[in-house]
C-alpha positions in Angstrom: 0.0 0.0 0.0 1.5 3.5 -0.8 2.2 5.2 2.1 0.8 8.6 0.0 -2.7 7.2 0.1 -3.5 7.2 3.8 -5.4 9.5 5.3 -6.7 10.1 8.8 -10.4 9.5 10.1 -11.0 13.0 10.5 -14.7 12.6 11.4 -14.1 9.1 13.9 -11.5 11.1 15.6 -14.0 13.9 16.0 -16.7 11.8 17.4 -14.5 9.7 19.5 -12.2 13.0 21.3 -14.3 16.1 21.5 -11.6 18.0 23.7 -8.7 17.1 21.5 -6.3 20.2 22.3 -6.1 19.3 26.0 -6.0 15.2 25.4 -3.3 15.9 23.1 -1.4 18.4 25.1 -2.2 15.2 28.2 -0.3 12.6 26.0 2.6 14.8 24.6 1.6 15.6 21.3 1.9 19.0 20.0 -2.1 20.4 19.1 -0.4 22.1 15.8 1.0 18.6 14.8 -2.3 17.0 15.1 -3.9 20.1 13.2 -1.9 19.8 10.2 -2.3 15.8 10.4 -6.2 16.2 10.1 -6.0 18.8 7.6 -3.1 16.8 5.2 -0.6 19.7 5.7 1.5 16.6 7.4 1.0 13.4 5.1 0.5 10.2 7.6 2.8 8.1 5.6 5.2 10.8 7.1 4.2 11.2 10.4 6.1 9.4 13.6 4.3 6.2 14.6 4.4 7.4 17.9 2.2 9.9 17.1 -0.5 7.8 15.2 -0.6 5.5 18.3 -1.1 7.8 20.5 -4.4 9.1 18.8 -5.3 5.7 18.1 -5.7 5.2 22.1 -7.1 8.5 22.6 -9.4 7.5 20.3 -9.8 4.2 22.0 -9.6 2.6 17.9 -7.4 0.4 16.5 -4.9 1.5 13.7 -6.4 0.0 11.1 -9.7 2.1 12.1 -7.7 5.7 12.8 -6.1 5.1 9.5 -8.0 5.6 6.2 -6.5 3.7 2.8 -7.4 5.0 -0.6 -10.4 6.9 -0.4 -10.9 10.1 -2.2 -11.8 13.0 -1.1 -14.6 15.1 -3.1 -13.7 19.2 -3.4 -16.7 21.4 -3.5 -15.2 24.1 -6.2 -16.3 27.3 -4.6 -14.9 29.2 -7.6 -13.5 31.8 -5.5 -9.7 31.5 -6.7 -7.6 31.9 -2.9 -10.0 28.9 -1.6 -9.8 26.5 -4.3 -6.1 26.9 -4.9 -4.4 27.0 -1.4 -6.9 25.4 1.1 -9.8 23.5 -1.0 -13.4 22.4 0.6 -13.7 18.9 1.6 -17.3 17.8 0.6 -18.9 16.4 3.7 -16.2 17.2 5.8 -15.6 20.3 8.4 -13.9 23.8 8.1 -13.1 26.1 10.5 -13.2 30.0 10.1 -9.9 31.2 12.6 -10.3 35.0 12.1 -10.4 37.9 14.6 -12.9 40.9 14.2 -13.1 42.3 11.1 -11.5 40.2 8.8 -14.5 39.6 6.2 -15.2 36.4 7.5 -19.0 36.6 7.6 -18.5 38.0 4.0 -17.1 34.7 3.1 -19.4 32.7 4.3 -22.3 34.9 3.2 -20.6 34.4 -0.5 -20.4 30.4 0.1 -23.6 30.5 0.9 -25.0 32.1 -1.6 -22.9 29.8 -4.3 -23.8 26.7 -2.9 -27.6 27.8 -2.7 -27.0 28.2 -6.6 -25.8 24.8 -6.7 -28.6 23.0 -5.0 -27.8 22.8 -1.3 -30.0 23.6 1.4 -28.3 25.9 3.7 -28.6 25.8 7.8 -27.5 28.6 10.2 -27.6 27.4 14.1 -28.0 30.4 15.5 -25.6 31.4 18.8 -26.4 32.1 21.8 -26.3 36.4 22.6 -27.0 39.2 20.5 -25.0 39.2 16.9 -26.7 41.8 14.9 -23.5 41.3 12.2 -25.4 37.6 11.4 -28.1 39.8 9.3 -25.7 39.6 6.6 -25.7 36.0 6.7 -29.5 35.6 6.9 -30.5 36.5 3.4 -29.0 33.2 2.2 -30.1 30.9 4.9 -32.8 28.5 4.1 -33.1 27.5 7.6 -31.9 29.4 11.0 -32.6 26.8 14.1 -31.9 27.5 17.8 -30.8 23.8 19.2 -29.2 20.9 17.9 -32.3 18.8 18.4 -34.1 21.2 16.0 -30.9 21.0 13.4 -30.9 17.3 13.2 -34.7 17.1 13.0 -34.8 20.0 10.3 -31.9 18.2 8.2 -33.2 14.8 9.0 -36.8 16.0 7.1 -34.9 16.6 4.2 -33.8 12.7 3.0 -30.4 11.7 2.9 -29.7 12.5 -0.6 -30.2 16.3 0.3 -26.7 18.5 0.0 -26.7 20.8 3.4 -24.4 23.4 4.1 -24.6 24.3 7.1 -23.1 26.9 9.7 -22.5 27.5 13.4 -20.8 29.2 15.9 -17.5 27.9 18.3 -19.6 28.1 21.3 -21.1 25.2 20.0 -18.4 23.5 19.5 -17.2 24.0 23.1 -20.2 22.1 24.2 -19.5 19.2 22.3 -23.2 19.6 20.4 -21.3 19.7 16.9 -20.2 16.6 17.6 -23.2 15.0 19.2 -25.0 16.2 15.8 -22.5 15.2 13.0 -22.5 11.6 14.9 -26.7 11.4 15.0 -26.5 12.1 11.3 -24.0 9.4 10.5 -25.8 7.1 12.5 -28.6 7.5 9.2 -26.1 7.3 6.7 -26.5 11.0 6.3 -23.4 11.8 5.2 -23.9 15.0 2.4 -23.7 17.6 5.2 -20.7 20.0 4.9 -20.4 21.9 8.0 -18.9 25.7 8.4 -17.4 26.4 12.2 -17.2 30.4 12.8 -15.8 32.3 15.9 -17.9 35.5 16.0 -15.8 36.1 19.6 -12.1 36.3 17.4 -10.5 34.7 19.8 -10.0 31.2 18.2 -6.9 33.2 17.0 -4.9 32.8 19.6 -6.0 29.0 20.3 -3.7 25.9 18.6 -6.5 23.7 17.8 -9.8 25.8 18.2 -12.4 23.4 16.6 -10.6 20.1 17.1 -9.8 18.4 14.0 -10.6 19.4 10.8 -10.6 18.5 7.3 -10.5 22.5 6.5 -8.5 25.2 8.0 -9.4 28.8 6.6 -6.6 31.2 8.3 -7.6 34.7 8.1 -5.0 37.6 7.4 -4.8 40.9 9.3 -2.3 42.0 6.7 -4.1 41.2 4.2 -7.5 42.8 5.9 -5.8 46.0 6.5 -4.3 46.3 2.9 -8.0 45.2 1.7 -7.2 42.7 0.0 -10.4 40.5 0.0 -10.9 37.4 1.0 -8.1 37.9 3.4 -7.5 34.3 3.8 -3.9 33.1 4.0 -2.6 31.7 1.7 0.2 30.2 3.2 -1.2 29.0 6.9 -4.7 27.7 5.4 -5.0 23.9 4.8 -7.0 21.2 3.7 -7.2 17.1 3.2 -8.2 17.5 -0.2 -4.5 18.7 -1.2 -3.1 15.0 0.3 -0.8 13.5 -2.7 -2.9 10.5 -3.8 -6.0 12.5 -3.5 -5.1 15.6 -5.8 -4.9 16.3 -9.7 -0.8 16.8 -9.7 -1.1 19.6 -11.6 -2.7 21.5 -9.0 -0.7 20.5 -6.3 2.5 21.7 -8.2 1.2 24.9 -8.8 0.1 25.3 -5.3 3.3 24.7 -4.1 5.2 26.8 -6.5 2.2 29.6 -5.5 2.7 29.1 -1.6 6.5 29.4 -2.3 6.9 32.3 -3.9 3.9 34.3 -1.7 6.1 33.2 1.1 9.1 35.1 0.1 7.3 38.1 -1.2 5.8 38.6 2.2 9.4 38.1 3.4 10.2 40.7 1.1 7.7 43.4 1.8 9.1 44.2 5.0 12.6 44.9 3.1 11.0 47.1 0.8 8.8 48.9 3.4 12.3 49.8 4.8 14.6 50.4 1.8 12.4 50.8 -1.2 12.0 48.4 -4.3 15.1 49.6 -5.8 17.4 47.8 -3.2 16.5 44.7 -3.9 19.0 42.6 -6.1 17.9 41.3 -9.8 16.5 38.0 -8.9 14.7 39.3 -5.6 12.6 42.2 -7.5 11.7 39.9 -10.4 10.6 37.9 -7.4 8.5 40.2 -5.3 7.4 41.7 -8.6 5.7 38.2 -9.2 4.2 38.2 -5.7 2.8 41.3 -5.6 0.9 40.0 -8.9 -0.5 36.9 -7.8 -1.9 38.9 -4.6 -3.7 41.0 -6.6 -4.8 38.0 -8.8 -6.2 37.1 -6.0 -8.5 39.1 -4.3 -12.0 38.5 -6.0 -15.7 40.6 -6.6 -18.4 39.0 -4.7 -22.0 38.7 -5.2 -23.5 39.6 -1.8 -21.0 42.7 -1.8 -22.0 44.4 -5.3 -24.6 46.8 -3.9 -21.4 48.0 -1.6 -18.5 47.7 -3.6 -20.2 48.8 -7.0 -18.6 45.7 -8.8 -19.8 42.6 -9.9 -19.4 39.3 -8.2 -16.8 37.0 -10.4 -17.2 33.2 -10.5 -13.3 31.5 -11.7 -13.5 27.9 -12.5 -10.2 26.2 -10.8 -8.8 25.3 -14.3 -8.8 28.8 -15.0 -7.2 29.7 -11.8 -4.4 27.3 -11.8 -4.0 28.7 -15.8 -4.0 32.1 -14.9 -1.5 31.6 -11.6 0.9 29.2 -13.5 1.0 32.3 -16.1 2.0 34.6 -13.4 4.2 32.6 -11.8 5.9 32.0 -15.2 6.3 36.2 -15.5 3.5 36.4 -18.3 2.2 39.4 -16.6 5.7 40.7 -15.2 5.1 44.0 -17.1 1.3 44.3 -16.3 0.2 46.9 -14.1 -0.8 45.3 -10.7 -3.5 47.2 -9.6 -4.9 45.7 -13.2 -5.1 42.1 -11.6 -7.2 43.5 -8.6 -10.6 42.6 -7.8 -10.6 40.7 -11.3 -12.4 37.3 -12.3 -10.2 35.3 -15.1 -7.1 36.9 -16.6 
């Protein structure tokens, strides 16, 4: 068996350890490790044995249980190019929101919303507990807004198995393990089509390792990025997912998100040069570079529907082929000589 086509049970391991940051921290393991194992950052072919065992017990499984051979995982194409490139939605599967105040999360999920509704999915909002008048935005894409998770699972259990759901709620919760209790009723009636969107409307899942417990998802929001409005502000770098494991993605777009995530890492290193000493001190190969970088940022940011009425522009759809086409161009310095601002808030090249 390849060791490139193993895969955790994200969704057993969820089920089975609700509090996994402190039962990891309890056995040794680093929470970030086991983070980037759910999410594929870290392939389990090359992860210490040690560690797989000790989840295994935590999960009270065997190996052969923890341990997934083979199976593919289906990406929802969003069409919103920083998504689908760097950190692609599992379909099914869980993603967490990490972003502090501000950051355009609920702009993002409003926009998801409102694509998926276009694609056939039923979409569910749980609604928190306490007053969070910025939800409004969300609300005009919902199809259902519920108060428990008895009332959830009842709602989405109406529906038939065969129904897609996306559907939303808030870390609190999360916290008291009613996410889990829900995602494990619906398995328990083979109801498996439910992808399911964890926010923190508090912002403080920032500064917490493994804020949702395991995830097949991880969108990273950017204050840089937010503050130089550069929309979705999601980071391209520190956002993950499973479906960019090896056996499990086209090649193509795996080498192109590694070449993209490469050379965004040193342009960001390189901004803070340039902020100090201007452009013009870089050497040859560093401005060509940053020049690049600066580029595929502004590639992409993206329009979106639920934001015309406010940004006066309208919302862009980008197929992933024509993504990875249009990075792969930039990355290649087809558009070294094109004005950068040019490549903002753009669909398609």
């Amino acid at each position: 068996m390849e060791r490139d086509n193993l895969r955790l049970n994200v969704s057993l391991l969820r089920r089975k350890v609700p509090n996994l940051t402190s039962a990891a921290k309890a056995v040794g393991l680093r929470p970030a490790t086991v983070s980037n194992l759910c999410t594929g950052k870290i392939s389990v072919g090359k992860s210490e044995v040690r560690t797989l065992v000790a989840l295994a017990d935590l999960a009270e499984c065997s190996l052969d249980e923890l341990i997934i051979r083979g199976e593919k995982i289906e990406m929802i194409e969003t069409k919103i190019k920083a998504l689908d490139l760097f950190a692609p939605l599992a379909k099914g599967g869980t993603v967490g929101l990490v972003a502090r105040k501000q950051m355009g999360q609920l702009v993002v999920m409003s926009e998801l919303f409102y694509r998926l509704k276009s694609e056939g999915y039923t979409t569910f909002l749980l609604m928190p507990e306490g007053n969070y008048p910025e939800l409004e935005d969300i609300l005009e894409n919902v199809d259902v807004t519920t108060k428990t998770i008895d009332e959830t699972y009842e709602r989405m259990a109406a529906l038939g198995l065969e129904k897609e759901i996306a559907f939303a709620a808030d870390k609190s919760h999360v916290v008291a393990g009613g996410i889990y209790e829900l995602q494990e009723r619906l398995q328990q009636i083979g109801m498996e089509a439910v992808t399911t969107f964890l926010l923190d409307l508090t912002g403080e899942a920032v500064d917490e390792e493994l804020p949702y417990g395991p995830l097949e998802t991880l969108w990273q929001f950017d204050a840089d990025l937010a503050a130089r409005h550069r929309y979705p502000a999601v980071n391209p770098i520190a956002s993950t997912s499973s479906v960019l494991e090896g056996s499990h993605m086209d090649q193509n777009h795996f080498f192109i998100q590694q070449r993209a995530q490469k050379l965004l890492r040193r342009y960001r290193e390189l901004r803070s040069l340039v902020a100090v000493g201007g452009e013009e001190k870089l050497p040859a190969s560093e401005a060509q570079t940053y020049k690049r970088g600066e580029r595929l940022e502004s590639y992409l940011t993206q329009p979106f529907y639920v934001a015309e009425e406010f940004t006066g522009q309208k919302g862009k759809s980008v197929s992933l082929q024509d993504t990875l086409k249009d990075v792969q161009a930039i990355l290649d310095g087809a558009f070294d000589s094109q004005d950068v601002e040019s490549l903002s808030f753009i669909g398609k090249l």
